[in-house]
N, CA, C and O atoms as a CHARMM CRD file, in Angstrom:
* protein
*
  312
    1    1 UNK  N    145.14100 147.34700 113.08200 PROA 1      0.00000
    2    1 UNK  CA   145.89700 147.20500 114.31400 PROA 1      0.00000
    3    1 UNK  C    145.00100 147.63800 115.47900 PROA 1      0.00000
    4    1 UNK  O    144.76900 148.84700 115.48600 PROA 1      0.00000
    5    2 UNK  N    144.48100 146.96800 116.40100 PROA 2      0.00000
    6    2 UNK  CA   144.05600 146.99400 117.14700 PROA 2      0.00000
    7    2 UNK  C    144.61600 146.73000 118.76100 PROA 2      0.00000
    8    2 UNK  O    145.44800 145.87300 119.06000 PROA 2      0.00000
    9    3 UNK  N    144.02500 147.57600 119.61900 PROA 3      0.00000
   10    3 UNK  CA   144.74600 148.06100 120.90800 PROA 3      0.00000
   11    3 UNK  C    143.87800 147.22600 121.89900 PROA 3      0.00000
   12    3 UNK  O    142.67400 147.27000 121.64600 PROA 3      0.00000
   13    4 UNK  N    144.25100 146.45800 122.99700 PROA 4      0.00000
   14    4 UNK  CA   143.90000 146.36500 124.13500 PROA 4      0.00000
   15    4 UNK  C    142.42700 147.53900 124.86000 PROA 4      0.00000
   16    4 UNK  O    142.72100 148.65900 125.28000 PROA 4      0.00000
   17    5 UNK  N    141.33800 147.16600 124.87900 PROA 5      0.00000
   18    5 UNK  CA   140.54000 148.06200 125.86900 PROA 5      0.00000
   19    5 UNK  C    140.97400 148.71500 127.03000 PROA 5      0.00000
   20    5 UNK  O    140.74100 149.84600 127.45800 PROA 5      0.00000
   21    6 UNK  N    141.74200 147.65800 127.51600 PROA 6      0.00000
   22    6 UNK  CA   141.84500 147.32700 129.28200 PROA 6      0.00000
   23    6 UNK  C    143.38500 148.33700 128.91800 PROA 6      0.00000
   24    6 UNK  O    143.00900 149.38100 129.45000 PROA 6      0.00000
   25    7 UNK  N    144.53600 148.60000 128.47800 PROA 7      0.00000
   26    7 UNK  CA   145.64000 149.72200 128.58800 PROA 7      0.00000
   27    7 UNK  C    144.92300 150.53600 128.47700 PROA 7      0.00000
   28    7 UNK  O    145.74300 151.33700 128.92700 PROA 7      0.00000
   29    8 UNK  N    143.32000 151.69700 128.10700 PROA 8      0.00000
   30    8 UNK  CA   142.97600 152.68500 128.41300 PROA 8      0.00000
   31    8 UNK  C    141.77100 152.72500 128.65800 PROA 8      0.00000
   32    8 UNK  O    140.86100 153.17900 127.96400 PROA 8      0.00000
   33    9 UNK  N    141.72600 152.00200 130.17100 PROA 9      0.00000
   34    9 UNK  CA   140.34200 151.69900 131.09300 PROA 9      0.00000
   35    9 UNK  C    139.77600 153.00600 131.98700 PROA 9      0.00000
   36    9 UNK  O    140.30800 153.24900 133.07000 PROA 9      0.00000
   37   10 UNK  N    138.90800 153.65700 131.59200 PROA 10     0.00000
   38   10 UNK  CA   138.91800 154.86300 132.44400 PROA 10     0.00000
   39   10 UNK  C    137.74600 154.32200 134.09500 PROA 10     0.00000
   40   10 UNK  O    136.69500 153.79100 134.45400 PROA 10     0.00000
   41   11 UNK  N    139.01000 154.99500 134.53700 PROA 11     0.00000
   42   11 UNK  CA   138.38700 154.61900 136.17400 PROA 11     0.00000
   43   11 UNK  C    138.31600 156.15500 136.81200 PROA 11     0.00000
   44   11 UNK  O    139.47200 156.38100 137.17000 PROA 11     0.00000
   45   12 UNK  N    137.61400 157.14200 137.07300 PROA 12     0.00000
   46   12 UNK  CA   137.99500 158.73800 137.42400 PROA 12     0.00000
   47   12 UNK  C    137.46500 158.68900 138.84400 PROA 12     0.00000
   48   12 UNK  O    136.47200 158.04900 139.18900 PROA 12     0.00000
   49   13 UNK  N    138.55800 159.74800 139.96800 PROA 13     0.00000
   50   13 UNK  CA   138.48700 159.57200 141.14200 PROA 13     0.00000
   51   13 UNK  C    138.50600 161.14500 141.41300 PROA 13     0.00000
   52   13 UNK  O    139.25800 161.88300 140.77700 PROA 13     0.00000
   53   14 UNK  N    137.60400 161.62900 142.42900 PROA 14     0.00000
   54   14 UNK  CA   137.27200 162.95200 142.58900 PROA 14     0.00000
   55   14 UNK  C    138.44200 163.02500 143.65800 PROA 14     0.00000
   56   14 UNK  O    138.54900 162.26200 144.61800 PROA 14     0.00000
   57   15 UNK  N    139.56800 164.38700 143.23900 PROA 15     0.00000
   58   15 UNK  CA   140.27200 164.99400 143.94100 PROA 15     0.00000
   59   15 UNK  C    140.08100 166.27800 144.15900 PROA 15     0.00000
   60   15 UNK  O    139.25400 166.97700 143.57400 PROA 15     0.00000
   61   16 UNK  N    141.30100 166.83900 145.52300 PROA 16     0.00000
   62   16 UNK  CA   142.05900 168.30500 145.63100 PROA 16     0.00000
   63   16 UNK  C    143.02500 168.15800 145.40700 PROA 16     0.00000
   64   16 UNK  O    143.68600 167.14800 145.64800 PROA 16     0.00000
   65   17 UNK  N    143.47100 169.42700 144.72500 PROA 17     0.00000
   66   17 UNK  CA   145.09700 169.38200 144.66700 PROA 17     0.00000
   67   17 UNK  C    145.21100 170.80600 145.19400 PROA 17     0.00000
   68   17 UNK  O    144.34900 171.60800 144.83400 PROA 17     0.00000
   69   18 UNK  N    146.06700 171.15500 145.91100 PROA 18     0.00000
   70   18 UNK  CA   146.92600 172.68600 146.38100 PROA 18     0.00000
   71   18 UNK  C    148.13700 172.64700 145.16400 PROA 18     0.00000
   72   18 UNK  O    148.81800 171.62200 145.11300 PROA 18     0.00000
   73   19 UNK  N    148.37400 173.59100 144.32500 PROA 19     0.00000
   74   19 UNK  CA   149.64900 173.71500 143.96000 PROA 19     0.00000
   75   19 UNK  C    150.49700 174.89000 144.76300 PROA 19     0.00000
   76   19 UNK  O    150.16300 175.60100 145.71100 PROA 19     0.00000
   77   20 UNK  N    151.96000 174.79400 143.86300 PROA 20     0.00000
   78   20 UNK  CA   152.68000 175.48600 144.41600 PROA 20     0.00000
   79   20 UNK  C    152.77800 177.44400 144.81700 PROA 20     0.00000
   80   20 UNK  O    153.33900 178.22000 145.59100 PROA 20     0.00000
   81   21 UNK  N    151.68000 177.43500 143.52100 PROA 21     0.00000
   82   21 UNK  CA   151.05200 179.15900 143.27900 PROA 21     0.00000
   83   21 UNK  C    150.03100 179.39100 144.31600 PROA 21     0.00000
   84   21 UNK  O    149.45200 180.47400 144.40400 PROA 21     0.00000
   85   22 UNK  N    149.75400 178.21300 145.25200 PROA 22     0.00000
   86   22 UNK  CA   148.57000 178.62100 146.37100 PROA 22     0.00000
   87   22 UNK  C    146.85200 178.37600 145.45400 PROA 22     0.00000
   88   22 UNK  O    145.72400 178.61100 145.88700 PROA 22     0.00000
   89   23 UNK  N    147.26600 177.84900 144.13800 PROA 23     0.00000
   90   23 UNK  CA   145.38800 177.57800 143.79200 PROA 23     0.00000
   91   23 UNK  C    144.84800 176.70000 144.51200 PROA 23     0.00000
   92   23 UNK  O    145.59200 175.98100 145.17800 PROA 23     0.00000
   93   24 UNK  N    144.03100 176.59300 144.54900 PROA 24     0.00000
   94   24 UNK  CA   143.00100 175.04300 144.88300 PROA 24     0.00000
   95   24 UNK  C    142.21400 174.69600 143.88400 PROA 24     0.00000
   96   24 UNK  O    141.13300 175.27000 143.74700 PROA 24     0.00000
   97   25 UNK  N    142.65700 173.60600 142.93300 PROA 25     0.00000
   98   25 UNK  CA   141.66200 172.91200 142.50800 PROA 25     0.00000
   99   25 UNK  C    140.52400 171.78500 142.62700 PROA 25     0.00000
  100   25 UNK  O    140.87800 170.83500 143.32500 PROA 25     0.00000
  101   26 UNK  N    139.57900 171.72000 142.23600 PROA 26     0.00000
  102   26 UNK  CA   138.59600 170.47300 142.69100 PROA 26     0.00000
  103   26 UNK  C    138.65500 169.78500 140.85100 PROA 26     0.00000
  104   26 UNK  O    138.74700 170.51300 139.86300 PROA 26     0.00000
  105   27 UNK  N    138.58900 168.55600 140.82600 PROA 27     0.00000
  106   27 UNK  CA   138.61000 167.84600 139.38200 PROA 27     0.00000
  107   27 UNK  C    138.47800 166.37900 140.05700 PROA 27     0.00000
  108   27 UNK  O    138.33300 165.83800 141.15300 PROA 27     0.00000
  109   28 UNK  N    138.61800 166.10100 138.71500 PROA 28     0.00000
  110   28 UNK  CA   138.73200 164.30100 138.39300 PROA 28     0.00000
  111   28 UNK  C    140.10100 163.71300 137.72200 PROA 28     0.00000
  112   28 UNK  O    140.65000 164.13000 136.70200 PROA 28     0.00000
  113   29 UNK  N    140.40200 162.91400 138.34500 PROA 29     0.00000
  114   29 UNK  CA   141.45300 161.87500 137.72100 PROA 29     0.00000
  115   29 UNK  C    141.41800 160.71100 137.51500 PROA 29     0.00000
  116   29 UNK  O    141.11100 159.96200 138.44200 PROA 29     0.00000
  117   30 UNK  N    141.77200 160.11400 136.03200 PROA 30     0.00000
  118   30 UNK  CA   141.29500 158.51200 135.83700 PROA 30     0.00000
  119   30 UNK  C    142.87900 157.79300 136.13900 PROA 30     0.00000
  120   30 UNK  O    144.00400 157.76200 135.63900 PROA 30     0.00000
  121   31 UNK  N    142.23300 157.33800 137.12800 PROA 31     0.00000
  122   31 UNK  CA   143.62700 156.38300 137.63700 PROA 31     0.00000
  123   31 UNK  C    143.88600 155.10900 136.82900 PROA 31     0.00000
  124   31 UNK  O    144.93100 154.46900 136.71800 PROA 31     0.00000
  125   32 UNK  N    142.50300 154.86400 136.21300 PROA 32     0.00000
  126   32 UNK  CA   143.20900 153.98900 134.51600 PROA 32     0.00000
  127   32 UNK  C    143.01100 152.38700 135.96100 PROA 32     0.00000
  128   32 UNK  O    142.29400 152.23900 136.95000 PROA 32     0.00000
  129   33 UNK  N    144.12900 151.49800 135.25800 PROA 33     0.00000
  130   33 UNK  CA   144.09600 150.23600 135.86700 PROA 33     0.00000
  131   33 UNK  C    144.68300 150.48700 137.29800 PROA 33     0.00000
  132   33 UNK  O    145.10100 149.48400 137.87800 PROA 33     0.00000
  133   34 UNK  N    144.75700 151.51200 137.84800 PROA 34     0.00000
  134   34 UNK  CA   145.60100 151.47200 139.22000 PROA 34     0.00000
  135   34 UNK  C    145.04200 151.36600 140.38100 PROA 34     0.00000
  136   34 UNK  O    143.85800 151.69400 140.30600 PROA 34     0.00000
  137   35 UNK  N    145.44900 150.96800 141.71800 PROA 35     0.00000
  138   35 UNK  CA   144.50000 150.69500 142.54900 PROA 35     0.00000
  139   35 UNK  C    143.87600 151.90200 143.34100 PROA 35     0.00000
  140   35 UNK  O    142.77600 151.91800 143.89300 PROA 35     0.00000
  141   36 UNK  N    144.75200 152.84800 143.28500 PROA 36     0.00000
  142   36 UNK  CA   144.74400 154.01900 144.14100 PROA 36     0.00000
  143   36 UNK  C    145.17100 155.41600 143.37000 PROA 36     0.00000
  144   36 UNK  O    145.85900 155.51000 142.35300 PROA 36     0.00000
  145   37 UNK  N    144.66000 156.31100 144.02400 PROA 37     0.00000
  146   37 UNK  CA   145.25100 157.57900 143.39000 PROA 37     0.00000
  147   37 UNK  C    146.80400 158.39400 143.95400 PROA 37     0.00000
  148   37 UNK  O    147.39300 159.46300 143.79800 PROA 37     0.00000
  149   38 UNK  N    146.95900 157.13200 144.66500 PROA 38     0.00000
  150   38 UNK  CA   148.31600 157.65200 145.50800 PROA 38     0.00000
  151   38 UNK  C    149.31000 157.10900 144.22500 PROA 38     0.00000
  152   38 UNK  O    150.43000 157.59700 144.37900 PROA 38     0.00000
  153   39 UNK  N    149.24300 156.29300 143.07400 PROA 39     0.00000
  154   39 UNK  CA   149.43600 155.68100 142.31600 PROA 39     0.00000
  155   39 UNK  C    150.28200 156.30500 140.98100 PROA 39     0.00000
  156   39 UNK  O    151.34000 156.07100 140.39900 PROA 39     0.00000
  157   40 UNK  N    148.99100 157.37100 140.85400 PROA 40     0.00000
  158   40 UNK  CA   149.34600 157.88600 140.05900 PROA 40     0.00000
  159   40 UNK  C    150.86900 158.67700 140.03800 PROA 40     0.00000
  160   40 UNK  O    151.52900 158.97600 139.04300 PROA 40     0.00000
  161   41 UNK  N    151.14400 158.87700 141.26100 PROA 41     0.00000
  162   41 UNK  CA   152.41600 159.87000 141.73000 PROA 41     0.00000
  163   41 UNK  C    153.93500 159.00600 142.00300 PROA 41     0.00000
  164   41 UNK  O    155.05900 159.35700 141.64400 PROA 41     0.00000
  165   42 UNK  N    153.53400 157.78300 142.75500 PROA 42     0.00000
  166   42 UNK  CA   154.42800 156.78900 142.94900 PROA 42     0.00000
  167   42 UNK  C    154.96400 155.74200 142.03200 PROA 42     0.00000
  168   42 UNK  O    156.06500 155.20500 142.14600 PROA 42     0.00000
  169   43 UNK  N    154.11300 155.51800 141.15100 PROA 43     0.00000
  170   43 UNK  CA   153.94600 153.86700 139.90500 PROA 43     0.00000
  171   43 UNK  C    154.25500 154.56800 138.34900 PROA 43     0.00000
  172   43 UNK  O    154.48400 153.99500 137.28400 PROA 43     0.00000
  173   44 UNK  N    154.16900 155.95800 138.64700 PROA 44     0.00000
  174   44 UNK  CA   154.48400 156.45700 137.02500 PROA 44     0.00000
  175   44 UNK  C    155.83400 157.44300 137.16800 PROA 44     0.00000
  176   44 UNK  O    156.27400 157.93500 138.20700 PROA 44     0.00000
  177   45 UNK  N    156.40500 157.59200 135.67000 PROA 45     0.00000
  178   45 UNK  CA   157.42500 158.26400 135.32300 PROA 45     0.00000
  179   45 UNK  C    156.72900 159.59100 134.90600 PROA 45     0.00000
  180   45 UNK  O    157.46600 160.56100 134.73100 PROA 45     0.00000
  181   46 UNK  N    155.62500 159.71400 134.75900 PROA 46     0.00000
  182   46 UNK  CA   155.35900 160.45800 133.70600 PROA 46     0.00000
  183   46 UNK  C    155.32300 161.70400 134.42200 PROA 46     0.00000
  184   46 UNK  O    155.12900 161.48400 135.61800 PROA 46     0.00000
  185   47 UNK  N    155.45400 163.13600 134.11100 PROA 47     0.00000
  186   47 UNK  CA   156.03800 164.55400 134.66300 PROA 47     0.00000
  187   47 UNK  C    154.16400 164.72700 134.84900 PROA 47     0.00000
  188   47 UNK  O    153.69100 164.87100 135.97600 PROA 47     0.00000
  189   48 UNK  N    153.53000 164.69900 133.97200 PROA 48     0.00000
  190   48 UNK  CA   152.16500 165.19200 134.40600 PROA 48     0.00000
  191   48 UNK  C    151.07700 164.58900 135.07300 PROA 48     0.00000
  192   48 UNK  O    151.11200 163.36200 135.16800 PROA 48     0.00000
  193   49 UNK  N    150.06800 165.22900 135.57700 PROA 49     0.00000
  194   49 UNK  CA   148.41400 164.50300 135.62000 PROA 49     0.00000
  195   49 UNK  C    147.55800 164.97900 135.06800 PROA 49     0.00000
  196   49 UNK  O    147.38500 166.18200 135.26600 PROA 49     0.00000
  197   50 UNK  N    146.75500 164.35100 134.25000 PROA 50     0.00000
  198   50 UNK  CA   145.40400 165.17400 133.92900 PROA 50     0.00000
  199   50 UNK  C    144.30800 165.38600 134.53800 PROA 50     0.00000
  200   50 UNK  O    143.71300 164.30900 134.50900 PROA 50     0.00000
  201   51 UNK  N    143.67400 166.16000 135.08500 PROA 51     0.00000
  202   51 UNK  CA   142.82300 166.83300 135.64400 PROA 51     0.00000
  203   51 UNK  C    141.99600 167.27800 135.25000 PROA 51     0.00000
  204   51 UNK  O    142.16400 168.45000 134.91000 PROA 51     0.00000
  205   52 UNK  N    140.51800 166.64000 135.02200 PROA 52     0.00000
  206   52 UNK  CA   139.52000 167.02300 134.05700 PROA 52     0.00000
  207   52 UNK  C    137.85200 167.39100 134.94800 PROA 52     0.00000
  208   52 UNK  O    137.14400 166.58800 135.55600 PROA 52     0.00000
  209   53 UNK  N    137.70100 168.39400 134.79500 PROA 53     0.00000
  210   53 UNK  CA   136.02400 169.15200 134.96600 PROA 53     0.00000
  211   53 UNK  C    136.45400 169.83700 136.07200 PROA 53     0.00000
  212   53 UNK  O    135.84700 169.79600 137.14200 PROA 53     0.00000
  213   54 UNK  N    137.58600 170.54300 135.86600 PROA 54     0.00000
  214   54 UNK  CA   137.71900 171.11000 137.10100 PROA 54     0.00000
  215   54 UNK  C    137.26700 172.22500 137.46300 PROA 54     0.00000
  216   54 UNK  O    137.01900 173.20100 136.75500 PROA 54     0.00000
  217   55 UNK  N    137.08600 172.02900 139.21100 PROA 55     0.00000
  218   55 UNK  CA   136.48600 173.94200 139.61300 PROA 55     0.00000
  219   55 UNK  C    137.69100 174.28400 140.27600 PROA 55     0.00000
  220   55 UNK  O    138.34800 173.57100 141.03500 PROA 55     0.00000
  221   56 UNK  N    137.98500 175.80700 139.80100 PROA 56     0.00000
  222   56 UNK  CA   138.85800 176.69200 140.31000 PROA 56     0.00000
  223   56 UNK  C    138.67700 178.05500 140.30100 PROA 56     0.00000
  224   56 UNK  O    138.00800 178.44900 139.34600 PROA 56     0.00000
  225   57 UNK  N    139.07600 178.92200 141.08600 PROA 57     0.00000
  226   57 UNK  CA   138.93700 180.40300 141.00200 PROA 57     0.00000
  227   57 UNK  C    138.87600 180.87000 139.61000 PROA 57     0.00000
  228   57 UNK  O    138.16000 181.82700 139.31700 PROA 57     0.00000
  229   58 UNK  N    139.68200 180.16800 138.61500 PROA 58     0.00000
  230   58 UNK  CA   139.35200 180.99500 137.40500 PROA 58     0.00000
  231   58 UNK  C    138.35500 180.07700 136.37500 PROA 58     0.00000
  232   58 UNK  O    138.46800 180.16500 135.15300 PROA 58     0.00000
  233   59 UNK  N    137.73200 179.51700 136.78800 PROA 59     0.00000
  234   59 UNK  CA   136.88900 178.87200 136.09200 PROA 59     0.00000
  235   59 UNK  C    135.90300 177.16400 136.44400 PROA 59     0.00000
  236   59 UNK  O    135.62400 176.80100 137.58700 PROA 59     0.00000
  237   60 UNK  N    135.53400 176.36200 135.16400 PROA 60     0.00000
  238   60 UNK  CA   135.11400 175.56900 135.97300 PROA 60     0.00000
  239   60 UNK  C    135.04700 174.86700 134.38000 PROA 60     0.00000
  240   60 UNK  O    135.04500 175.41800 133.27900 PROA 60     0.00000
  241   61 UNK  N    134.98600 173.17300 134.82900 PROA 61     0.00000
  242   61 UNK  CA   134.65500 172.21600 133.33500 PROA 61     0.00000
  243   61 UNK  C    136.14400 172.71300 132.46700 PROA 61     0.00000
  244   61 UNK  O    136.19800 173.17800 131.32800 PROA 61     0.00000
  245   62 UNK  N    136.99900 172.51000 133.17900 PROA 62     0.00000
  246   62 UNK  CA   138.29500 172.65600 132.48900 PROA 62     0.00000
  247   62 UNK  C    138.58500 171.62700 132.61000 PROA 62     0.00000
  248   62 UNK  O    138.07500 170.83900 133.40500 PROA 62     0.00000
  249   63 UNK  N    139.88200 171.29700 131.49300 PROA 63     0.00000
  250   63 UNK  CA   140.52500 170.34700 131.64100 PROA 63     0.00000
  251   63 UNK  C    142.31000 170.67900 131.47100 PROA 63     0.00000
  252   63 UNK  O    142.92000 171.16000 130.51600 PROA 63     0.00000
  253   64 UNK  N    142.79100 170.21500 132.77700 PROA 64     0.00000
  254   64 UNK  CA   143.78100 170.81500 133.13100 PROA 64     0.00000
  255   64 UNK  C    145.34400 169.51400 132.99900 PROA 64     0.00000
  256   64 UNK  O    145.12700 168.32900 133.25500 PROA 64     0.00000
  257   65 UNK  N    146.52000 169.90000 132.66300 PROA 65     0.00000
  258   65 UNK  CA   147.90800 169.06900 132.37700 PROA 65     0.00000
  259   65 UNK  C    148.33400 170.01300 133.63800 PROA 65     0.00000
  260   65 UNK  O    148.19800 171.22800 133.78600 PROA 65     0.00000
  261   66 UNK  N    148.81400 169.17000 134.36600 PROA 66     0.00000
  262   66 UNK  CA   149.37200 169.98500 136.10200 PROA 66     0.00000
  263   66 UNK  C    150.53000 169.00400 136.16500 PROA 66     0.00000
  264   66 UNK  O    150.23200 167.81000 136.17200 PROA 66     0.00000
  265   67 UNK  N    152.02200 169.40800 136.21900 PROA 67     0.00000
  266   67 UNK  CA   153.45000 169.37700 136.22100 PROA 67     0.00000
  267   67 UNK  C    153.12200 168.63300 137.84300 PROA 67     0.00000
  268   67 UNK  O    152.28000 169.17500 138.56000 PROA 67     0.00000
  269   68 UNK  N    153.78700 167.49000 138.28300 PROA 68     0.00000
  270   68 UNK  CA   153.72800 166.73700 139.92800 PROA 68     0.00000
  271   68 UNK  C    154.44100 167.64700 139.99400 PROA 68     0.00000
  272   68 UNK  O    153.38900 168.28200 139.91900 PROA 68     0.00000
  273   69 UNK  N    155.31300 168.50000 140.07100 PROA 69     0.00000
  274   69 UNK  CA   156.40200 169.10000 140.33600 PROA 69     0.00000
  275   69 UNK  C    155.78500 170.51300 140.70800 PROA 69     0.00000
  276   69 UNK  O    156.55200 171.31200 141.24400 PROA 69     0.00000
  277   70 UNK  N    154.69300 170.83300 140.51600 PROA 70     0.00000
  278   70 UNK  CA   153.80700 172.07900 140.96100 PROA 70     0.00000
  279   70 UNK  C    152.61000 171.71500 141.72500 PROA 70     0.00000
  280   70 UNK  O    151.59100 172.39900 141.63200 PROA 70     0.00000
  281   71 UNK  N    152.69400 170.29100 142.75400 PROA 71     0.00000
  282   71 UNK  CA   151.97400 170.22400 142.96300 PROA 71     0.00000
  283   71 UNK  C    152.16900 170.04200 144.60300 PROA 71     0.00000
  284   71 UNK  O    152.94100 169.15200 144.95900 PROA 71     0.00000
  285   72 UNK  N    151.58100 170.75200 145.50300 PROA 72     0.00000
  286   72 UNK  CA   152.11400 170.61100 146.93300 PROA 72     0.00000
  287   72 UNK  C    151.38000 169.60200 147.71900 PROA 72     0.00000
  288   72 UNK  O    152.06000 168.74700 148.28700 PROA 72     0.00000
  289   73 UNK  N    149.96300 169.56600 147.85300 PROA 73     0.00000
  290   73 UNK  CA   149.57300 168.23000 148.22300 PROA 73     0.00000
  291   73 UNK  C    148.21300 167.51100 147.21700 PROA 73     0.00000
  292   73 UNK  O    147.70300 168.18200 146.32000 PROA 73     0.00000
  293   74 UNK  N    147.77400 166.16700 147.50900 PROA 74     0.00000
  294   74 UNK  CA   146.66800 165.77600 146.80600 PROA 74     0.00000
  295   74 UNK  C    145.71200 165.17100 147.94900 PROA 74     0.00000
  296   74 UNK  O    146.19700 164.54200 148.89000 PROA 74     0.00000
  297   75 UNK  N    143.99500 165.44400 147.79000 PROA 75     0.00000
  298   75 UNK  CA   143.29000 165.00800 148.55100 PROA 75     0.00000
  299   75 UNK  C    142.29800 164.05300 148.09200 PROA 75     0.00000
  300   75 UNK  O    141.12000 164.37800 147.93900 PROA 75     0.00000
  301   76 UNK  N    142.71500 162.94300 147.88100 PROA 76     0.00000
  302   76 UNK  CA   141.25200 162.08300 147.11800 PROA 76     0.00000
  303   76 UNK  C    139.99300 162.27600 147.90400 PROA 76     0.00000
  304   76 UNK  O    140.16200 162.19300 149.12000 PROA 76     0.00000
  305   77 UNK  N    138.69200 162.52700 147.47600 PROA 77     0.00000
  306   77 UNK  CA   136.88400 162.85200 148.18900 PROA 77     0.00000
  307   77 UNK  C    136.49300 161.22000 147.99600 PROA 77     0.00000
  308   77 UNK  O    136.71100 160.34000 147.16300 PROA 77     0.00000
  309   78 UNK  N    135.94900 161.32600 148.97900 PROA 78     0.00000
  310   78 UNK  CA   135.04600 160.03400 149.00900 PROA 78     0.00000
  311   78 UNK  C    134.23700 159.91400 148.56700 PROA 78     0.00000
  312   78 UNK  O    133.62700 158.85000 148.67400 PROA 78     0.00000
């Protein structure tokens, strides 16, 4: 049984996120087939994002599951 390539196309887009505890993270997010990273928040059901190589006060090259619901704003980097 074989799967489609293209349903898990990794496309990764350098963000910020502020959560609700006041962290700041810096990471990556693969927005997959979507056009935008505004996308990820608007076009899905899904409660989480993954957030991978991230730098934060407590560390760095993490890979982080962050609840939208703890999340206060997002900044895509150019």
């Amino acid at each position: 049984m074989e799967q489609s390539k293209d349903i898990y196309k990794k496309e990764y887009r350098e963000v910020k996120i502020k959560t609700t505890g006041g962290e700041l993270l810096k990471g990556k997010v693969n927005i997959g087939l979507k056009a935008r990273v505004a996308d990820l928040f608007t076009r899905t059901e899904d409660p989480f994002i993954v957030l991978s190589d991230v730098e934060s006060g407590s560390g760095s090259k993490r890979v982080l599951f962050i609840n939208k619901n703890n999340i206060v704003w997002v900044e895509p980097e150019e």
